[in-house]
N, C-alpha and C positions, 0 to 999 in steps of 0.2 A: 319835579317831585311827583310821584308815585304812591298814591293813598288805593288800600282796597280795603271796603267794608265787608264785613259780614253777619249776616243776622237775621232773623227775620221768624217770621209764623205770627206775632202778633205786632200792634201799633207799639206797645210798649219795647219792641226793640227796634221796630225798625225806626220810630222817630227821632229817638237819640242819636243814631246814623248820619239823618238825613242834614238832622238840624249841627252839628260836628262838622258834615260836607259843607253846608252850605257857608259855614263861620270859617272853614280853611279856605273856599275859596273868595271870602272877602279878603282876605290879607293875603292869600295866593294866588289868583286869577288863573295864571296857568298850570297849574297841576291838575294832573288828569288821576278822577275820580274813578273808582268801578268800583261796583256791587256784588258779591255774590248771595244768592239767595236760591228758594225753590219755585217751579214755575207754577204751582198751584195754592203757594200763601200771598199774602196779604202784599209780601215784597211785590211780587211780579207787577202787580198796579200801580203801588205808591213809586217807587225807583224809578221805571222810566216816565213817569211823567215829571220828574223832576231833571229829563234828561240826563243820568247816568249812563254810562257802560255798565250793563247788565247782563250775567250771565247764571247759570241755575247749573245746582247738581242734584241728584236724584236723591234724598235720605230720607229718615222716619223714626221718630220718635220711639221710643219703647214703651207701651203700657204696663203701668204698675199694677193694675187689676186683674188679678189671675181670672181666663176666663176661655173657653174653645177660640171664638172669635178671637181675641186677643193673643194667645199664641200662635194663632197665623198669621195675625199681625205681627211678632216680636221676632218668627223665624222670616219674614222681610226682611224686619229691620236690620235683621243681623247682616242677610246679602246686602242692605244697601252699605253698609261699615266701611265692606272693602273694596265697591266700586264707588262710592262718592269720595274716599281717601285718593284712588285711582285718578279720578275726574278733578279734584283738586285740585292735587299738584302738577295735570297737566296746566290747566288754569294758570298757576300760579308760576308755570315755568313761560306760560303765553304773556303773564301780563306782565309780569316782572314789580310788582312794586317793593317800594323801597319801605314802608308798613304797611300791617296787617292789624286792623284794627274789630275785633270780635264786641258786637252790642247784644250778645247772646242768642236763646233759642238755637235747637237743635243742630241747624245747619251748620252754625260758626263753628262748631267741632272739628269735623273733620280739615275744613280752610285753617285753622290755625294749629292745629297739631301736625298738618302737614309743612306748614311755613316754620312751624318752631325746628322740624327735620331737615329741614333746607338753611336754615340759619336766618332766616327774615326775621326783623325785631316785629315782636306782636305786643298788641297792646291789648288789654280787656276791661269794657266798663262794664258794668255789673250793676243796672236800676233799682236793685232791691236790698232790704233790711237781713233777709233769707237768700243769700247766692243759690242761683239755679245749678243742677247738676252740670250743666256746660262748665260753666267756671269753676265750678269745684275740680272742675275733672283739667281743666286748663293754667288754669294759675299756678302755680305750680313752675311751669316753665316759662311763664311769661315773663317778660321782661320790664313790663307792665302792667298794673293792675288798679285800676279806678274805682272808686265805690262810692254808688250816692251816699248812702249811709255810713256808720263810721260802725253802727251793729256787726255789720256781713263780715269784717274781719274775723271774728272767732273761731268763722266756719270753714275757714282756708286756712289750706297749707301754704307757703309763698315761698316765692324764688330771693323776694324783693319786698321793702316795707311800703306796703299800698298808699295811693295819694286819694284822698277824699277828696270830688269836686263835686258832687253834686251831681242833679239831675238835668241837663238841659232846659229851659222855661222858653217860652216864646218871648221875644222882645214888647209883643206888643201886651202880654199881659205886664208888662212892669211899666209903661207907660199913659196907661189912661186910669182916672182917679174917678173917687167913689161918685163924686159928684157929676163929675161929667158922663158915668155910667148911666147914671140915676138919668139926668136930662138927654141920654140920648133914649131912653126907655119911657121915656115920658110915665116917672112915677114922681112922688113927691115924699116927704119923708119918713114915713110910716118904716116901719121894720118889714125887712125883705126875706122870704124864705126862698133861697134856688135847692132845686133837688133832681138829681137825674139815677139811671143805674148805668148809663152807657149806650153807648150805639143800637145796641140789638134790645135795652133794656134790661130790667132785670124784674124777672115775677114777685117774688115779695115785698124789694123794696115799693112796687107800682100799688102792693097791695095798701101796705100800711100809708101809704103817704094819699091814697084814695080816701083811706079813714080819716086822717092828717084834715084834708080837705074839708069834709064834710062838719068836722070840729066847731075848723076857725074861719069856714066861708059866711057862718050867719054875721060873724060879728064886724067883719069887713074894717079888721084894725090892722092885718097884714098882708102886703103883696106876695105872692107868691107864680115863680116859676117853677117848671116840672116837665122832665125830660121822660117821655113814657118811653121809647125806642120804637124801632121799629114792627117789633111782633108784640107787642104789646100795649099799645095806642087804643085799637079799638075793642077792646077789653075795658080798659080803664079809664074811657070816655062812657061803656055802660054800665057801667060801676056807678057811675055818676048822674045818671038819668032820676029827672025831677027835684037834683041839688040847684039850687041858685046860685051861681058861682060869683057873679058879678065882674066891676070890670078890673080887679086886682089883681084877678086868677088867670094864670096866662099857661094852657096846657098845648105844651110841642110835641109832635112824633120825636124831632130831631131840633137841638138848641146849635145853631149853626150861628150864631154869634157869644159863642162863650167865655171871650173874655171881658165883654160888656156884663153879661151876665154875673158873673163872680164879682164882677169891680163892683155890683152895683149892691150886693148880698151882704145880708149881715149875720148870715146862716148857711151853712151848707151843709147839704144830707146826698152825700151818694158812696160810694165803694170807695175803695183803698190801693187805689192804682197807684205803681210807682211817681208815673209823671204827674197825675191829678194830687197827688199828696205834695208834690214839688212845686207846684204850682200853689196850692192853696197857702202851705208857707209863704212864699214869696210875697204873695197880697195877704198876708197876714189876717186870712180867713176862718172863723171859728167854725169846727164841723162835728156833726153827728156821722162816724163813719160805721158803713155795713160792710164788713170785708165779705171777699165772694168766696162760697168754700169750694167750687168749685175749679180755681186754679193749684199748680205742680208744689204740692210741698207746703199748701198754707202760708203761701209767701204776702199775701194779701192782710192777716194776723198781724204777721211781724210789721209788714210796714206802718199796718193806721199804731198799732203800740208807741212805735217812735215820735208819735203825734200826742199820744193821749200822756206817754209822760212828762212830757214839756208841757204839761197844762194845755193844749192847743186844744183838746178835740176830746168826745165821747167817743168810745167802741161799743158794738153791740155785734154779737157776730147773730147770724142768721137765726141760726135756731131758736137762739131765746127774743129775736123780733116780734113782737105784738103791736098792734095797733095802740092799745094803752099803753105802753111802755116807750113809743113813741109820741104819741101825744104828751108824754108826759115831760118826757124832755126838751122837748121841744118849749113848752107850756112855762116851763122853770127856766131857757135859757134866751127865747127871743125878745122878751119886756126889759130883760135884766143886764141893765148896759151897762154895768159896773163889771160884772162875771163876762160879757163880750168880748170887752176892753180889754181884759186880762187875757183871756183866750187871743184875743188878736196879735200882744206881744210876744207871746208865748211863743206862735206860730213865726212871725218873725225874728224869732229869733234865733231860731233853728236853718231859717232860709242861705239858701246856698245861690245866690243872684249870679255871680257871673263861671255859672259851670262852663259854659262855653269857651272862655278865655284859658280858665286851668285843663280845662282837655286838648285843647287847643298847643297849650304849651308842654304836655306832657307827647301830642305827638310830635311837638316840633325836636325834643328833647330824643326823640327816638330815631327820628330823620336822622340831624347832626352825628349820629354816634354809629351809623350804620356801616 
C-alpha cells in the first residue's frame, strides 16, 4: 500500500499528517509513506525526521492584501500554478500511490488536483471550523472529505457527504490524569492557571496575562504556568521586574512538556488553534480563548466559537483584550468550581477521541475501492 501526504506551511497541517502516518503504519507496517511538501516551510524539518519519503514542489500562496510588494508576489504565484501542477504530477506518476491524502495549506493544491486528473482516489481532512481556500477549492472532486468540525460543511460544495472525525489528539494527552499531572509538577491543590500564545508567542496575549500576574501573584492562592515564546520571553520577564512571583509562578520561553501541563490545569488561556482546541476538548479543559487575527480567513474565530457554544470556553478576540477584562474573567472563573465543572463537560462533550481510527478507516475505505 501506497499512502502520499500532502500539506504543509504550518504545524497545524503538517501534524495531522504526520500523526495519520504514523497510525497506518501501526496497523500497516509495510506501506510506504511519502510526503509532499516545500522546501522552505516547516514540512522540510518536521517529515524527514520522522523518516519519510520527502519530496518538495516549488508554490506560493497569493496575498489577499492589495499592495506593490504583493503583486510581485501574486504575479509568482501565478508562474508557480503551472510549474508545481508540472512537478506534481511528474511526482505522482514517480510515486505511484494508491491515495492521496491532502491536510491542507497551499501546497496540497496542486498534488491533489493533479491526482484527481489521473484518477488517484484523494482524500481531504480539513482541521478547521472555517475550510481553508485549498479545500474549498478541492472537495468538490474529492472522493473524500474529512472535517474536524461538523461547522466547515456549509462552506463546501462536495462531490460526497463528508465524514466528521475529528482532529488527531496525541495518545499521550488522553492518558495521564489530573493528578498524576499535578504530582509530576510538584504542585498541590490550589487551582492552576496554564497560559501560552504559541511557539513564537504572542504580544498581547504576554501583555495581559503580565497584568494577570502581577494581580494574583501577591495573594499566592493560584499556580500558574505561562508560555512567553520565543521572541517574547525577555520582554515579559521585564514586565515583571520588582514583582515577587513566588514559587507558584512558573514562567517558560517554551512549555515542552505540555501535556502535563494541561492535565494538570484547571484553566486555560491561549489561542484558538485547530489542534490546541482538540485537544483542550479531549481533557475536557475549560478555556479563555484569544483567537489570532492574524491567520487566512479568521479561521481562528470560527473554531474557539465551536467551543464557547458548547459552554466549554470564553472568547475574547484581540482587540477588545484588556488586562481588566482579563483579570476579570479570570477572577469569576478560577475559584468557581461549580462553572469549571460545567465548562469541563461541556468541552468533553464535544471531544472527538479517536480521530485517528475514523481517518484511518476512511483511508482504508479509499485503498479497497481503488
Amino acid at each position: 500500500m501506497r499512502i502520499l501526504f500532502a500539506g504543509g506551511g504550518t504545524a497545524g497541517h503538517i501534524n495531522p499528517a504526520l500523526a495519520i502516518a504514523g497510525y497506518i503504519l501501526e496497523k500497516h507496517p509495510d506501506t510506504e509513506i511519502s510526503y509532499i511538501g516545500t522546501a522552505e516551510k516547516l514540512e522540510a524539518k518536521l517529515v524527514p525526521e520522522k523518516g519519510y519519503d520527502f519530496h518538495t514542489i516549488d508554490v506560493a500562496g497569493f496575498q489577499r492584501k492589495i499592495s506593490p510588494k504583493n503583486i510581485v508576489k501574486n504575479i509568482s504565484a501565478v508562474k508557480k500554478v503551472f510549474t508545481s501542477s508540472s512537478d506534481s504530477r511528474k511526482l505522482l506518476k514517480e510515486i505511484k500511490p494508491d491515495v492521496v491524502v491532502g491536510t491542507g495549506g497551499y501546497v496540497s493544491g496542486p498534488v491533489l488536483r493533479e491526482a484527481q486528473k489521473l484518477g488517484i482516489k484523494t482524500a481531504i481532512h480539513e482541521q478547521n471550523a472555517y475550510p481553508g481556500v485549498t479545500t474549498k477549492m478541492l472537495s468538490e472532486k474529492a472522493d473524500y472529505v474529512m472535517l474536524a468540525m461538523p461547522e466547515a460543511e456549509k462552506y463546501l460544495k462536495l462531490k460526497n457527504k463528508p465524514v466528521i472525525t475529528g482532529n488527531p489528539v496525541r495518545s499521550e494527552l488522553l492518558k495521564i490524569t489530573k493528578e498524576e499531572a499535578r504530582a509530576k509538577l510538584g504542585i498541590g491543590d490550589e487551582p492552576m492557571i496554564l497560559s501560552f500564545g504559541g511557539s513564537l508567542g504572542a504580544k498581547k496575549i504576554n501583555e495581559t496575562v503580565s497584568e494577570l500576574i502581577k494581580w494574583h501573584s501577591a495573594t499566592n492562592k493560584f499556580y500558574h504556568i505561562h508560555g512567553t515564546g520565543k521572541t517574547g520571553h525577555e520582554d515579559f520577564m521585564k514586565s515583571l521586574e520588582g514583582v515577587e512571583l513566588g514559587d507558584k509562578i512558573d514562567i517558560r520561553e517554551y512549555i515542552a512538556d505540555m501535556d502535563i501541563c494541561m492535565a494538570a490545569a484547571d484553566l486555560v488561556i491561549c489561542r484558538a488553534g485547530a489542534i490546541t482546541l482538540s485537544e483542550l476538548a479531549a481533557m475536557g479543559k475549560p478555556a479563555i480563548l484569544i483567537p489570532s487575527p492574524y491567520v487566512a480567513e479568521n479561521h481562528q474565530f470560527h473554531n474557539a466559537m465551536t467551543l464557547k457554544r458548547a459552554g466549554a470556553a470564553e472568547v475574547v478576540e484581540e482587540k477588545d483584550l484588556s488586562s481588566d477584562l482579563m483579570i476579570d474573567l479570570v477572577s469569576h472563573l478560577i475559584e468557581n468550581k461549580p462553572r469549571l465543572a460545567k465548562m469541563s463537560e461541556a468541552a468533553k462533550s464535544i471531544a472527538i477521541t479517536d480521530a485517528n481510527e475514523r481517518i484511518y478507516k476512511i483511508i482504508m475505505k479509499a485503498y479497497t475501492t481503488v
